[in-house]
Each structure stands twice: as structure tokens, then as C-alpha cells.
C-alpha positions in Angstrom: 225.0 134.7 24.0 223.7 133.9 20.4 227.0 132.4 19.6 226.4 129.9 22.4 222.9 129.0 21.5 223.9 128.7 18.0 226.7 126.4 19.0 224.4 124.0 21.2 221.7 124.1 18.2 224.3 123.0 15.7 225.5 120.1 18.0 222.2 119.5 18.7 221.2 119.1 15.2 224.7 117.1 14.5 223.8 114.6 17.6 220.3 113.7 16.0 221.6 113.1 12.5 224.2 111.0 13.7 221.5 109.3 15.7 219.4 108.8 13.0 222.3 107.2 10.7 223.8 105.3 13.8 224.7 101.1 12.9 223.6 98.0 15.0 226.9 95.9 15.4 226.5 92.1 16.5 228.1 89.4 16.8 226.9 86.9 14.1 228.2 82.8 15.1 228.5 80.4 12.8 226.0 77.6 13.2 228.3 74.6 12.9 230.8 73.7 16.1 233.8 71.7 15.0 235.6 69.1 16.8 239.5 69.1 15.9 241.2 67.5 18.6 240.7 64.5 20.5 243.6 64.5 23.0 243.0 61.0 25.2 245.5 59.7 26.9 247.9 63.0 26.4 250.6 63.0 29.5 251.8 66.5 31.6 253.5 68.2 29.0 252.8 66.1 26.1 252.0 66.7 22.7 249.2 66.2 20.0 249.6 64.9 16.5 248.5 67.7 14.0 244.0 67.8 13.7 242.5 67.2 10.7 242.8 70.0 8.2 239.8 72.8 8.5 239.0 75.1 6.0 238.0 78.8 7.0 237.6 79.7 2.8 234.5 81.7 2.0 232.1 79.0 0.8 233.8 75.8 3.2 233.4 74.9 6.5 234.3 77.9 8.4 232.5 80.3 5.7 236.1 82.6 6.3 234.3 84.2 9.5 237.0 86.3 11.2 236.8 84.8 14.8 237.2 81.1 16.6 236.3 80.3 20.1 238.5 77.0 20.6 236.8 75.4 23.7 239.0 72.4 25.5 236.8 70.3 27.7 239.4 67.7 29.2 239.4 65.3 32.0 242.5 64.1 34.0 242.8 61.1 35.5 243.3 63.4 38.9 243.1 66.9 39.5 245.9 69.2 37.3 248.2 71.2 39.2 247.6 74.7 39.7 248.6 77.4 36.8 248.6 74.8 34.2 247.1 75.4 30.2 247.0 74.2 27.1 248.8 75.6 24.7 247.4 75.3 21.0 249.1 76.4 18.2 247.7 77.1 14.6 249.4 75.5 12.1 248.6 77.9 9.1 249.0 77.1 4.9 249.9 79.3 2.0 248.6 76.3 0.0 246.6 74.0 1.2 248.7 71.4 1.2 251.9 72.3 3.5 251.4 73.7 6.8 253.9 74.8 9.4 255.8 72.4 11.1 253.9 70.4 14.1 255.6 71.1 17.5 257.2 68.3 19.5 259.1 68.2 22.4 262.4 68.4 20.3 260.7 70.8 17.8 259.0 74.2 19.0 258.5 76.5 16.1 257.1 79.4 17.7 255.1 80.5 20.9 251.4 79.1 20.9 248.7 80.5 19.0 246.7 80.5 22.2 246.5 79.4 26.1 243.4 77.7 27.3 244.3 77.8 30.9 243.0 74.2 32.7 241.2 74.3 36.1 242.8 73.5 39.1 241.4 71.4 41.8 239.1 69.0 40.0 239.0 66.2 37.9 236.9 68.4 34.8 238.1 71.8 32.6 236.0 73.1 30.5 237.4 76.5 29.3 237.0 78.4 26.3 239.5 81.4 24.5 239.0 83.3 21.6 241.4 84.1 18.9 241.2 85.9 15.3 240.7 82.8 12.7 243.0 83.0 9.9 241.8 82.6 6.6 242.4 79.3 4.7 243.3 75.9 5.4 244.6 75.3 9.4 245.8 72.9 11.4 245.9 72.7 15.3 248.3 71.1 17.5 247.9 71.3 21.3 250.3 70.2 24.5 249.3 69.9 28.3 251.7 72.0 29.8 252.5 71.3 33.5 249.2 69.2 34.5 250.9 66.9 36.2 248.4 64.8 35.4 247.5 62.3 31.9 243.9 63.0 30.1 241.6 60.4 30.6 241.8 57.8 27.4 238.6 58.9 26.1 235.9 62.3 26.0 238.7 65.0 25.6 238.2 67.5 22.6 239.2 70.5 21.2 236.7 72.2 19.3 236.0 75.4 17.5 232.9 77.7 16.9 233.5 80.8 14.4 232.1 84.1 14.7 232.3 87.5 13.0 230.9 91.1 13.5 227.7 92.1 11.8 227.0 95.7 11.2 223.3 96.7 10.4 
């Protein structure tokens, strides 16, 4: 029997200290949201030209926070078919000068950094996925894939927030 009680006081003891030392995590955003795309007048399964380059370096624009939330807010001419996205890829530098190759319909590099599925059934999608940021200079390229339906020729963007985890 003292064993046992001796057991629960040590746990006991070990559960308040750990209580006592225990961390606040949150999720700190970035203050700044940043439109890279516009994609007007895109076709069903067409492709963007390469954004602007954005800079996710300590001290820039993106202040090299570890998370983006790309949000595509699009509007189609009609409604999109059913189980249609956009795809988006990140077009990462080693130097700030080159990135990887922009896809094309004759050129696909690799899969898509991300899939922003597009709503079904209405004119509007507003839809927002997040992705780990890498660090450095980026690019973003984006196709409709299967909309079935053109953007509108002005009012579509892809943008970008940035967040990372804050421990207190």
C-alpha cells in the first residue's frame, strides 16, 4: 500500500511541475496579405505566367515565417464543373535569380505544390489551403484544371498570408 501512495504522490508531484513549466503555443500571422496572381481571363485548364518574385528571407517581405495560406478568390464567366481545382505550383530559387521551370501545357515539371479545390455550382470560389512556405525567393504559377469554364477578365487573385507557431 505505501508503494502505491508513494507512486501517485510522485506523479502527482511530476504532473504539477510539469504544469507549472507547461508553454503557450499560437499561431502568430504575418500582418501583410500578398497578392501574387491575377489570373483574368484564364480558360478550363489553362495556365498562368510565373507571379512576381516574393521574398520569404528573414528581414523581407515574408519575414521567413514557416507557413502560407494561398487564398484563390475567382469568378467564372458560369458556374465550374464539379470536382474541379487549381493547382499552384511553387516555383522555388537556390539563388534568387533562377527559379524552376514554369509549367505549360507542353511543360509539367512536377505535381503541384498545392490544390485549391474551386466551388461547384456558382458563379464565385473563394477557398483558401495552407502549405509550409519555403524559405527564400518563390515564384507561383497556377492552372484551372477542369472548370470548364474561363475566369472572368478582371477581380481574380491569388494571394498569400504567412504564419508561423509562437511558443510562450
Amino acid at each position: 500500500m505505501k508503494k502505491y501512495l508513494v507512486i501517485t504522490l510522485l506523479f502527482l508531484l511530476a504532473l504539477s511541475v510539469a504544469q507549472a513549466n507547461a508553454a503557450t503555443v499560437q499561431w502568430l500571422i504575418h500582418g501583410t496579405t500578398t497578392n501574387l496572381l491575377t489570373p483574368n481571363s484564364v480558360a478550363s485548364n489553362g495556365y498562368t505566367a510565373a507571379s512576381a518574385t516574393y521574398n520569404n528571407t528573414i528581414g523581407q517581405t515574408g519575414n521567413g515565417y514557416l507557413y502560407c495560406r494561398f487564398e484563390a478568390i475567382l469568378t467564372f464567366a458560369a458556374a465550374p464543373t464539379a470536382n474541379s481545382a487549381v493547382y499552384i505550383w511553387i516555383l522555388e530559387s537556390l539563388d534568387g535569380t533562377t527559379f524552376a521551370d514554369t509549367p505549360t501545357a507542353s511543360i509539367i515539371t512536377s505535381s503541384p505544390s498545392l490544390t485549391i479545390p474551386v466551388t461547384s455550382g456558382q458563379v464565385g470560389t473563394r477557398q483558401a489551403v495552407s502549405v509550409r512556405c519555403p524559405n527564400g525567393q518563390f515564384k507561383i504559377a497556377a492552372q484551372l484544371n477542369n472548370t470548364g469554364q474561363t475566369t472572368t477578365a478582371s477581380g481574380n487573385i491569388i494571394r498569400l498570408v504567412q504564419y508561423t507557431i509562437q511558443v510562450q
